[in-house]
C-alpha positions as CSV (number, residue, x, y, z in Angstrom):
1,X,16.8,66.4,25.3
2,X,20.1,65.9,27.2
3,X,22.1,66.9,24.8
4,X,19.9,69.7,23.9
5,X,19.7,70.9,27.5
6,X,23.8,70.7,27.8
7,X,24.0,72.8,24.6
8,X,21.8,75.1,26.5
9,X,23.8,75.2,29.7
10,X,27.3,75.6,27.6
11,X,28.3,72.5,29.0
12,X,28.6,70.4,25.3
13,X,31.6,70.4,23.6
14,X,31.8,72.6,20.5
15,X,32.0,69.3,18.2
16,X,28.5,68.2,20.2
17,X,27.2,71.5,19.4
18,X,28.0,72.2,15.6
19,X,26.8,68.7,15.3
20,X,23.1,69.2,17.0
21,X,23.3,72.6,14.9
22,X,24.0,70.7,11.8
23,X,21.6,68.2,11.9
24,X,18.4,70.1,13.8
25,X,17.4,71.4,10.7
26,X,16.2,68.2,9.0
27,X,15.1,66.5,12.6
28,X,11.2,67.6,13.1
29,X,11.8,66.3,17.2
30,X,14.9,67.8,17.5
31,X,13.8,71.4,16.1
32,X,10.6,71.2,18.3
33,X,12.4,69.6,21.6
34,X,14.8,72.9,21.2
35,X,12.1,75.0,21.1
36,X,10.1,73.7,23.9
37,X,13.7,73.8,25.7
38,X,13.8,77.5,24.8
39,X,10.5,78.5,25.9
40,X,10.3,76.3,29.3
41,X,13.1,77.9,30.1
42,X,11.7,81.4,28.8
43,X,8.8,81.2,31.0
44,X,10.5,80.1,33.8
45,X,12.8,83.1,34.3
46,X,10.1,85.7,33.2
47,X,7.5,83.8,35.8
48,X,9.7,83.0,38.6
49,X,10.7,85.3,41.0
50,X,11.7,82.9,43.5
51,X,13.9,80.1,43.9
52,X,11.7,76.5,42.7
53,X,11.6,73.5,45.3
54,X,14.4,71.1,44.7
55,X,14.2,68.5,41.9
56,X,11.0,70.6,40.3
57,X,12.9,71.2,37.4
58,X,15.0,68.1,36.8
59,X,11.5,66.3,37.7
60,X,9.4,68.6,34.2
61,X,12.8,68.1,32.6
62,X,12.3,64.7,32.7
63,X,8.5,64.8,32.1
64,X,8.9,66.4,29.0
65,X,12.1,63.9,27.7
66,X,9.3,60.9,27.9
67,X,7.1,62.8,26.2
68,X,9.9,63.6,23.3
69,X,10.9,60.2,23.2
70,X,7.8,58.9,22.7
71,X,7.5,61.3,19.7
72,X,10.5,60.7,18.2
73,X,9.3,56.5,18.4
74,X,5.9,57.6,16.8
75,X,6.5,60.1,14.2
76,X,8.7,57.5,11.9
77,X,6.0,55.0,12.6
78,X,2.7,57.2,11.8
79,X,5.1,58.5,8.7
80,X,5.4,54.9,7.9
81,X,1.5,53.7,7.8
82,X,1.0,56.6,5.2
């Protein structure tokens, strides 16, 4: 989600990028973490009109990497029972 969220804010290098790009296609977690990326942040400038309390954002940010991890520790291991 780091990584995905520096992409986002055109603060990864372009090696960092074209690799994420390269590889999202054939990551389940990483094509779904990008799109949750997009569309949190989607919704936030469509829904906010003013300026959110400090840390809010870094705070769902973080929220939703635990969540991502978690899936990306479960999905090989639910794949792996079947």
């Amino acid at each position: 989600m780091k990584l995905i969220q520096r992409i986002l804010d055109k603060e990864a290098s372009a090696e960092e990028e074209a690799r994420f790009l390269a590889n999202k296609d054939q990551c389940m977690p990483c094509q779904e973490g990008y799109k949750l990326e997009i569309a949190l942040r989607n919704a936030l400038k469509s829904n906010c009109t003013s300026s959110c309390p400090s840390g809010l954002l870094e705070s769902i940010r973080s929220k939703i990497s635990s969540i991502l991890l978690l899936i990306l520790i479960l999905i090989p291991l639910f794949c792996w029972f079947i």
